[in-house]
N, C-alpha and C positions, 0 to 999 in steps of 0.2 A: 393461469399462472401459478398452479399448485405447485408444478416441479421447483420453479426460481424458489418462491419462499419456504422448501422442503433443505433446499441445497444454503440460503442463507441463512438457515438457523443452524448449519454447520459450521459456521464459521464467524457468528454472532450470537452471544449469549441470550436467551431468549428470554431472559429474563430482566434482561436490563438494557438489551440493546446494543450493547457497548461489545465492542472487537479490538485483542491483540493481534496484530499480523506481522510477523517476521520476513519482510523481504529477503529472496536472497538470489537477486537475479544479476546481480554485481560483477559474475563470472564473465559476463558476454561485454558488458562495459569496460570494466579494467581489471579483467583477468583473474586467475586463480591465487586472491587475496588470501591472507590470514581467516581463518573461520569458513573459511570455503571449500579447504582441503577435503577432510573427511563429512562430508554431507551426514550422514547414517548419525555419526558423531554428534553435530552440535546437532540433528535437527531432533536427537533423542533428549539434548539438552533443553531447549526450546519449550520442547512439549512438556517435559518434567515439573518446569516450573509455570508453566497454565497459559501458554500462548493459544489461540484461538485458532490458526493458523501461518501456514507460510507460502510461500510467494515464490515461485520457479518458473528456468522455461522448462520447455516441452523432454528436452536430450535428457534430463537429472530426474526425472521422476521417477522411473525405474529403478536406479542406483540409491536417492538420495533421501525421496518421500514416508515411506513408509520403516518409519523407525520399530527398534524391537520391543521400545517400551507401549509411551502413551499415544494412544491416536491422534491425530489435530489433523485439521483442514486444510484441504489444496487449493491455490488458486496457481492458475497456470498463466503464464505472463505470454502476452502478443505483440509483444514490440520490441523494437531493438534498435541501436546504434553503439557503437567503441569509440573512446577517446582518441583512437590513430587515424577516426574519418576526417575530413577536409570540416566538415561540419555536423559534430558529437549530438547538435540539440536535433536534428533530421533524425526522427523515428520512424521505422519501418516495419510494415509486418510482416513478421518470419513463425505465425501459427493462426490457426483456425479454430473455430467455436468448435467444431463440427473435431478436431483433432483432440483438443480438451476435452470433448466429450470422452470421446473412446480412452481418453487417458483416465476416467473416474476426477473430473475436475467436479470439486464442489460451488466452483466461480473461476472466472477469467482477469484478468486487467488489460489495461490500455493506458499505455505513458503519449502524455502530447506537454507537446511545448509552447504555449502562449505566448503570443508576440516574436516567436522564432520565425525568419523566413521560409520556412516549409509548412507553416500554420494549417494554410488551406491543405493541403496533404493529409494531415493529422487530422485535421477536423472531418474530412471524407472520409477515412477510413474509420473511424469511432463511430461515425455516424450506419457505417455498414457493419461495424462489428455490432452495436448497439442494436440492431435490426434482425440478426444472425443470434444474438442472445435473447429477443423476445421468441423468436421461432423454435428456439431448443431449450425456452425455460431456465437459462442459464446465468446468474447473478452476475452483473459486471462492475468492477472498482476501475474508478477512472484517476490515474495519476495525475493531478492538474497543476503542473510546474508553470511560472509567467518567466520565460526568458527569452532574449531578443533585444535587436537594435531599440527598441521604445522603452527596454523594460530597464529603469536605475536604479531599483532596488526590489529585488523578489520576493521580499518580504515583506512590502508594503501593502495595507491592508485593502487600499485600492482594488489594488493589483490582484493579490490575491483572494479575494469575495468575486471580483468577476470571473475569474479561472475556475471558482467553484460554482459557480451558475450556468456557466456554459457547462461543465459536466454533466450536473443535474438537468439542466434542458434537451441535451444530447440524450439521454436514456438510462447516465449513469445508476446503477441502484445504490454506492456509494462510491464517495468521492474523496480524495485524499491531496493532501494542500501542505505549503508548508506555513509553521505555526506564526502568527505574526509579532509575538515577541510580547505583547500581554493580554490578560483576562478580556479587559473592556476592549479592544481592538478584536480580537478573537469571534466576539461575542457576534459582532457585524458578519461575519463570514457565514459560523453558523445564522443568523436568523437572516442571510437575505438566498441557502440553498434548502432546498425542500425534502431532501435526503441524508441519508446519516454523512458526517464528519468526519476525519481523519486525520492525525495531521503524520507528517514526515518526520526523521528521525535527523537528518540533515546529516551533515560531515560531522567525525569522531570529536566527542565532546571530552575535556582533559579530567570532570568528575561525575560520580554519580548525580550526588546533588542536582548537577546542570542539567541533566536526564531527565530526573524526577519533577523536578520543578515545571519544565518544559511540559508532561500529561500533565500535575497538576492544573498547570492552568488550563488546558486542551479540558478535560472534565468539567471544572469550576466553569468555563464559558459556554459549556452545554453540547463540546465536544463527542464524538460517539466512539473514542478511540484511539487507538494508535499505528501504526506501521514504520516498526524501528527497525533498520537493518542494522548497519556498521558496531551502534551503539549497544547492541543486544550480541550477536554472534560474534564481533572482535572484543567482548567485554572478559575479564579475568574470568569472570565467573557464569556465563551465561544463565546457568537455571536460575542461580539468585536474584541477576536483574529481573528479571522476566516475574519472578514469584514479585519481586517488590513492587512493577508498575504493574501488576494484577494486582495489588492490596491498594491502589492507587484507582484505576479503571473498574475493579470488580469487587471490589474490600470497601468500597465507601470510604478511603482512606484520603480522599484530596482535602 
């Protein structure tokens, strides 16, 4: 397994463990948002100010990945669904390990939906991407959203500690959840998965503050991280946030 932990020290500080990841796979969901436009653009911003990584599908890497300043890490995203589908939470794969490779992916992801009717779906295919990444060495982050008929609040910590175990038992090498709203609830999620943490960046927050506060507590509960989209590339200032929740995640600043 030399290759996986060569490619995830590309995209985890290896010194700490800990990961900024900028999703920015939002195009294929709901279209070419704000901050999406000139890819080359923010994702020179991004890296400027010390993200670890960013998060695409397969079509933008060419165009969008390799900025002209600082390097940062590719994870190439395998799943998909649009808000114009009959039903948004139904992920499907529209890439292959084997296609990331040849694209220079330093990791992949996989979004599944807990508790969505198409569950078992989701869970099949994670299980053969997760199977397909031990054969090629290939680091996998597993999205673990709980939404669905059962699910009435997805930020409940229930909810979300089991989402993150199932990832982590599936093959995840990390796993990415959203945060449950404090420290000591947090804390449960991290100590019942056995691989690193992440949390989500959720819908556009109206201040930094709420940002910040939000990884502070992700770190203080033993968090390994972040992966903020909207809240990072739709921000006034991209490089600045980015440098601030790295003095937060990688500054020892929580």
């Amino acid at each position: 397994m030399i290759g996986k932990k060569i490619r995830l020290q590309r995209i985890i500080n290896r010194n700490n463990g800990r990961t900024i990841i900028v999703p920015m796979d939002h195009g294929v969901t709901i279209g070419p948002i704000p901050g999406l436009i000139d890819m080359t653009s923010t994702v020179d911003k991004v890296a400027g100010g010390g993200a670890n990584a960013i998060l695409m599908h397969k079509g933008l890497v060419e165009t969008g990945h390799r900025s002209s300043g600082k390097d940062i890490g590719l994870i190439v995203h395998l799943s998909a669904s649009t808000v114009l589908s009959p039903d948004s939470n139904a992920k499907t794969l529209v890439c292959s390990v084997e296609e990331a490779v040849r694209l220079g992916a330093d990791a992949v992801s996989i979004h599944v939906n807990i508790g969505a009717t198409t569950e078992s779906e989701m869970l099949f295919n994670m299980g053969q991407i997760s199977r397909a990444c031990r054969d090629w060495g290939m680091p996998l982050l597993a999205m673990m959203y709980t939404r669905g008929p059962k699910i009435q609040n997805e930020y409940d910590v229930k909810v979300v500690k089991h989402a993150a175990r199932v990832g982590a038992e599936l093959g995840a090498d990390i796993v990415k959840v959203n945060y449950t709203g404090s420290i000591e609830s947090f804390r449960e999620v991290v100590a019942g998965c056995p691989v690193p943490v992440v949390i989500a960046g959720g819908e556009k927050m109206e201040t930094d503050d709420e940002i910040l506060d939000m990884v502070r507590g992700c770190i203080k509960a033993g968090g390994a991280g972040v992966s903020i989209g909207r809240n990072v590339f739709q921000h006034d200032d991209p490089q600045d946030i980015v440098k601030r929740i790295s003095g937060i995640v990688h500054g020892g600043l929580a």
